[in-house]
Every structure is written in structure tokens, then in C-alpha cells.
C-alpha positions in Angstrom: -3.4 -2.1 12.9 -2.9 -5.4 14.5 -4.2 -5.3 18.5 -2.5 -7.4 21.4 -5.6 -8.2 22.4 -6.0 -10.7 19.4 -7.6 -14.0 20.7 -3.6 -16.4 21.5 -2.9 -19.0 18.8 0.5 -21.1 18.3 1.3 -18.5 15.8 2.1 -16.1 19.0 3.8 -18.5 21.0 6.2 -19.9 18.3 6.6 -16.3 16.5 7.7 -14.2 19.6 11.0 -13.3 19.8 13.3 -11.6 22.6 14.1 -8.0 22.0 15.9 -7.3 25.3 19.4 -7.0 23.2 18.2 -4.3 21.1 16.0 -1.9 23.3 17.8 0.9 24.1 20.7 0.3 21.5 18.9 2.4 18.9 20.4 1.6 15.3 21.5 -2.3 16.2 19.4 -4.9 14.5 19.2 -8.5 14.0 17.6 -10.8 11.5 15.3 -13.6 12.6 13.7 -16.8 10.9 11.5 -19.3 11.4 9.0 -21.8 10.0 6.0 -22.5 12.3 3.3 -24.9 11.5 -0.3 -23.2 10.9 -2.9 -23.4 13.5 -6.4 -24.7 12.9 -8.7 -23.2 10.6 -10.4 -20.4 11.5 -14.4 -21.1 11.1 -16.0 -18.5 9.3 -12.8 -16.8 8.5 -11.8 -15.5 5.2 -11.9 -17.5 2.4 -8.5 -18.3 2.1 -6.4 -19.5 4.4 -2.9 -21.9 5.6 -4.2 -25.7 5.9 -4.0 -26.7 9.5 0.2 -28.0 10.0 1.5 -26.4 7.0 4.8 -24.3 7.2 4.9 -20.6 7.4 8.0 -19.1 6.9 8.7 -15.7 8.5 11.9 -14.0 7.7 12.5 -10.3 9.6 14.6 -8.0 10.7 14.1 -6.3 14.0 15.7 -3.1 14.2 15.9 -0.7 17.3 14.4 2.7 17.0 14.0 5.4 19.4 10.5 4.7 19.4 10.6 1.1 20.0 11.7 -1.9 17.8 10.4 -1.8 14.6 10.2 -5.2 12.3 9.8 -5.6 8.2 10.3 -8.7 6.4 7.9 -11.6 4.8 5.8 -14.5 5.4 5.9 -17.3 2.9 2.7 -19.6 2.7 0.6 -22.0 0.5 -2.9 -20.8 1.0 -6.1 -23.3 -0.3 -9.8 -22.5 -0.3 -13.2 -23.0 -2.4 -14.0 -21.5 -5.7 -16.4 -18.5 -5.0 -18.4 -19.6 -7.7 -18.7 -23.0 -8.3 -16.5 -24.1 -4.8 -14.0 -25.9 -6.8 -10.9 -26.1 -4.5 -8.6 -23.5 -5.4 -4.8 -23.2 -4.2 -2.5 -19.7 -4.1 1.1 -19.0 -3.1 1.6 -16.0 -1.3 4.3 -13.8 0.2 3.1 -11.0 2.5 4.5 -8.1 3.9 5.2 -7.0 7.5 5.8 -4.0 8.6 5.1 -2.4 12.0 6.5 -0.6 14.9 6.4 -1.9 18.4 6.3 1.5 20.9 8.2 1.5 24.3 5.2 1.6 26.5 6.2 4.7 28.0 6.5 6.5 24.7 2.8 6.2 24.0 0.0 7.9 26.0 -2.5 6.4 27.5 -5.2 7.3 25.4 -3.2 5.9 22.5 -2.0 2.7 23.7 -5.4 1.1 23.0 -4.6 1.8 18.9 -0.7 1.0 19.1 1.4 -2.2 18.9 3.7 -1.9 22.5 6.5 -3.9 23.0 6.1 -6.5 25.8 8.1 -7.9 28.2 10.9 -7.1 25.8 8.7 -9.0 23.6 7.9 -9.0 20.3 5.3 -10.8 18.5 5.1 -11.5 15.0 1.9 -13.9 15.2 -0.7 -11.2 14.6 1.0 -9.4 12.3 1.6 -12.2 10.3 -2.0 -13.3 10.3 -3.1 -9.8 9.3 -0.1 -10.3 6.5 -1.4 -13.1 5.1 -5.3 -12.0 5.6 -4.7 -9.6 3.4 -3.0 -11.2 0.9 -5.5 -14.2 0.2 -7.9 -13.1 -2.4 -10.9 -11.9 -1.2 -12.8 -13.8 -3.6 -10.9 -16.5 -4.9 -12.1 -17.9 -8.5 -10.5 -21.2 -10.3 -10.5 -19.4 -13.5 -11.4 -16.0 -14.4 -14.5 -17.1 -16.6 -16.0 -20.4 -13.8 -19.7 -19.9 -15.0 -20.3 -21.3 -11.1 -23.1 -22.9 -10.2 -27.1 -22.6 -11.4 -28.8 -20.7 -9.4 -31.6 -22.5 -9.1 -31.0 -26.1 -8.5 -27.2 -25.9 -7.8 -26.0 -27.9 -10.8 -22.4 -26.8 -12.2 -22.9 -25.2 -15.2 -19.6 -26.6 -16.7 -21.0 -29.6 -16.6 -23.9 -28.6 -18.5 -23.5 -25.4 -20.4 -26.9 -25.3 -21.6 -28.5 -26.1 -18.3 -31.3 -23.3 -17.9 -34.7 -23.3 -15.9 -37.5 -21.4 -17.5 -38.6 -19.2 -14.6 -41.3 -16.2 -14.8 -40.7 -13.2 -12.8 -42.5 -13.0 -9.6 -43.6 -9.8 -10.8 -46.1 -11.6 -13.6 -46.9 -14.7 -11.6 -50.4 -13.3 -11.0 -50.9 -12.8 -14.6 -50.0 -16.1 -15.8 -52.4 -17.2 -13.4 -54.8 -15.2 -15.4 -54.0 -16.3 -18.8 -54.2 -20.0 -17.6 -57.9 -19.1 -16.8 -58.7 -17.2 -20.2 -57.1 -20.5 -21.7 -59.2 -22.7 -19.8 -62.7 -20.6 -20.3 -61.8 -20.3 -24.2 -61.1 -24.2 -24.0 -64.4 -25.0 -22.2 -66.3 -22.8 -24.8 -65.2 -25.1 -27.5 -65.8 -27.5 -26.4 -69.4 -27.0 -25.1 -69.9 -25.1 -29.1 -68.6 -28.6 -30.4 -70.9 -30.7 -28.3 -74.2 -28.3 -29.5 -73.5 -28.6 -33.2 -73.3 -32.1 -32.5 
């Protein structure tokens, strides 16, 4: 559920569109298009997202319910992002679903309005919904291929570079007895050599 209380971006100014002609004419509806450049990236969002400037196209249809106005269509967009693995840029075309139902304030308790999508000012506006649209289309974890062997986990290096790129690492769990082998080697070294030096 998309919240009006979602922090304002040019998405919400350039994808609101007047309702007035429809409230209270339940059954009329009208279709509505529009390409909007994207906003800004959104540090620390998800991984996936619309490169600042480039188009989104939104194509809906507003329809008058009793309830409210209720809107379904698509938004059209070129997503790019990193590889999860080995952050290799990765590009993917989506089309999203929306599909919600902006309440008549006075239909909705008060207790209730907190969790619903109301219809403002006559108003309705697509910018969150299509944000949450497209959110939720991006994959979560975007890959360049389905078999990226990513990055060594060590020193970084991409392994596709260097398939046979490997670090020999002990577990931590043994560290302490290496240590302890190293000094049996070292003792059983220094006894030769001191057994050497008397039979000489």
C-alpha cells in the first residue's frame, strides 16, 4: 500500500492528474498518458532503478467507483544497476503494473485513513504508485548471467578473469594448531641439527 505521506519527488508533480470530472459520475472513465523524466537516484535504494532523466511512460485508465476513483494501467521503463556479484553493470526493461483505489475521504474512517490511498483535492497521483510499480519489478538481486562466479572473496579480484584464482586460507578454527605444528617442526629441526653437529 502506497502512503501520501511518501517523501514529494517530480514523479508526483508531473503524474497527478485531475479527477474532478469523474467523482460522483460513477461508471465514467478516461484514459490518461504521459512520459515523465526520472528523478534522481535514490541513495541506498534498491538495486535497480530509472537513470536520472530517463522517460517513464505511464498509460491508465481512471475509472469512477462508488468508493472513489480507481486507476490500472502500466509503467514502461529501462532500469540499469550493478551485478550483485561481480558489479558488472547490468540493464532490464520493465513494465509494471498499477492498480489501486483512491477512497472519497469521507468513505473511509478515521482509524483507516492512515492505511488507505484518499483522493485529494480531486487529485490523483500516480507518482507513488508508480515507484512502488516499478520497485517491485526490478530484480531484487540482479545478476549479468545466471552463472557470474562474482568476485574473490578475499582480495576482490574477478574470478572471470582468473578462473583459477584461489587463496589457500586455514580455518580460524585450526589457526592455533598450525601454530603448534610450526613449533614441533621447528624443535624437530633444531634437534637435527644439534645431532648433526655432535657426530661431527
Amino acid at each position: 500500500m502506497t502512503s501520501e505521506n511518501d517523501s514529494s519527488t517530480t514523479l508526483d508533480t508531473a503524474l497527478r492528474f485531475d479527477a474532478v470530472d469523474l467523482v460522483g459520475r460513477t461508471g465514467s472513465h478516461r484514459r490518461v498518458e504521459r512520459a515523465v523524466p526520472a528523478p534522481a537516484r535514490e541513495a541506498g535504494g534498491i538495486a535497480m532503478q530509472v537513470p536520472e532523466g530517463q522517460e517513464i511512460a505511464v498509460e491508465a485508465e481512471l475509472e469512477s467507483v462508488v468508493e472513489g476513483v480507481y486507476v490500472h494501467g502500466t509503467a514502461v521503463a529501462h532500469l540499469e544497476g550493478e551485478c550483485s556479484r561481480c558489479l558488472d553493470p547490468v540493464e532490464q526493461d520493465v513494465t509494471a503494473r498499477i492498480d489501486e483505489l483512491f477512497m472519497f475521504p469521507e468513505k473511509v474512517r478515521a482509524e483507516e485513513k492512515e492505511d488507505t490511498v484518499l483522493l485529494e483535492d480531486d487529485d490523483v497521483n500516480l507518482g507513488p504508485l508508480v515507484r512502488d510499480a516499478l520497485a517491485m519489478a526490478a530484480e531484487e538481486r540482479p545478476l549479468c548471467r545466471e552463472d557470474c562466479p562474482g568476485l574473490c572473496g578475499q582480495c576482490g579480484a574477478r574470478m572471470e578473469d582468473d578462473p583459477d584464482h584461489h587463496h589457500d586460507v586455514i580455518d580460524d578454527r585450526f589457526a592455533a594448531l598450525k601454530g603448534l605444528f610450526d613449533e614441533e617442526q621447528q624443535d624437530d629441526e633444531k634437534q637435527d641439527d644439534e645431532q648433526q653437529n655432535e657426530e661431527a
